[in-house]
N, C-alpha and C positions, 0 to 999 in steps of 0.2 A: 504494500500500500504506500505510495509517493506521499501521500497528507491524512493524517487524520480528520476524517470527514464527522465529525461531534454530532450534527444533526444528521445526518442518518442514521445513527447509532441508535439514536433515539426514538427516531420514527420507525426502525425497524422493529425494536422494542411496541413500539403504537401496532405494529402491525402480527408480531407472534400475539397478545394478549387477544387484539380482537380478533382473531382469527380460530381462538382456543371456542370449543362448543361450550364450556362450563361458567365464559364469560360472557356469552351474549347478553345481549341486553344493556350492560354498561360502558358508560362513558368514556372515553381513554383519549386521553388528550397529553399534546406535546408542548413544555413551556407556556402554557395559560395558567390566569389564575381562575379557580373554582367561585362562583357564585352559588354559597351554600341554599342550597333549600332543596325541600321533596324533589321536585322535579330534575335535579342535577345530579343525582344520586341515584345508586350506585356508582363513585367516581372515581377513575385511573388517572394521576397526574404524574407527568415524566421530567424530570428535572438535571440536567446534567450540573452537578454541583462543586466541583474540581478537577484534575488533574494532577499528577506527580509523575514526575520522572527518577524514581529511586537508584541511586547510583549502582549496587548490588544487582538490578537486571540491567544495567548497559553494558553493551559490549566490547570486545575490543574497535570492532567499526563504530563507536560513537559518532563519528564524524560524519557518519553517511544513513543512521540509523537510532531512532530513539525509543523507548519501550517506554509507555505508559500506562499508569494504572488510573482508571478512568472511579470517580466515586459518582456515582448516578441515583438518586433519591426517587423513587416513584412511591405515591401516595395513596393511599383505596381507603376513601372514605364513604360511610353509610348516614342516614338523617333514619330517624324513627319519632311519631309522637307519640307512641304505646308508652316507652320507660327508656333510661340509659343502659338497661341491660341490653332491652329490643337492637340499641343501638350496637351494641359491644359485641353480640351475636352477631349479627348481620356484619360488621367490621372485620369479626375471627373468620367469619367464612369467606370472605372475599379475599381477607389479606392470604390466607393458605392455597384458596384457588390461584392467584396471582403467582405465590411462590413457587407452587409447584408449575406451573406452565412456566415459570424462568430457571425452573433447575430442567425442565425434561428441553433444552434450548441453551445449552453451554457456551456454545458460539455467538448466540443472536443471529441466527442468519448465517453464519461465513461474516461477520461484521469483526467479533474481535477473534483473537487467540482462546482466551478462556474468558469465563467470569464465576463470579462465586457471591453467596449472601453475607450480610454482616451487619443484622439485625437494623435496629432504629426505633425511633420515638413512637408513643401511643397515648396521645392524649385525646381526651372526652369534655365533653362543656353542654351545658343547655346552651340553647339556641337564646340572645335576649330577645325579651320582651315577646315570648313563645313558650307554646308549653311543649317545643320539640326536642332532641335530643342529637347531636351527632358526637360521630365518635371515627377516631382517622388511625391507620396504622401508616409507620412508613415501613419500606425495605430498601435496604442500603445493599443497591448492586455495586459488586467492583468487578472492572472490566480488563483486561490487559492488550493492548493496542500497539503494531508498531508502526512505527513510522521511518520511511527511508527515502532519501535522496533519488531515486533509481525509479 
């Protein structure tokens, strides 16, 4: 690969999720922001959120080749007005459908080298000035990318 192409990466990811039968129905969106409510929900948000080039994977060709490790945030959030449980169910079940369709997909496509999970945040809130409920998992993919001159 001559350049790391960041948005495709991404989009490819936009495109194993909604292509999975277990996510139909949900939303999966690339660098947007989520405007919470019922209607938005169930929702996939893809986020490419660093970069590193660890000296430890470069090689002797540095000069002509760079390996990076890509940190990519995707977000699956659910809304419920039953209870925060309702919420937090429906958030465990999307975030696991999610996960598993990014581990049976190591590559992304033929996009990187490898990738692998490494957890992330889960925070829950009423909705204000609502009696609704949402609740968001993230998943911290990391991806390993090279990049070469050639």
């Amino acid at each position: 690969m001559a350049r790391v192409d960041y948005y495709a990466i991404e989009t490819q990811i936009q495109t194993i999720l909604q292509a999975d039968a277990d996510l139909t129905g949900v939303m999966v969106t690339v660098e947007e922001e989520l405007i919470f409510g019922a209607e938005s929900t169930p929702w996939i948000g893809i986020y490419l959120d660093r970069r590193d080039a660890p000296s430890d994977l470069q090689r002797l060709s540095a000069g002509q080749q760079t390996t990076f490790i890509l940190a990519i945030s995707i977000w699956c959030w659910e809304y419920s007005l039953d209870s925060l449980k309702k919420a937090i169910q429906l958030r465990d079940d999307l975030l696991g459908k999610t996960e598993v369709v990014l581990m049976k997909n190591r590559t992304l496509g033929g996009q990187v080298s490898k990738s692998w999970l490494e957890g992330g945040d889960m925070p829950s809130a009423k909705v204000p000035d609502s009696s609704a409920w949402l609740s968001g998992g993230e998943i911290i993919l990391k991806a390993e990318v090279t990049s070469t001159t050639v």
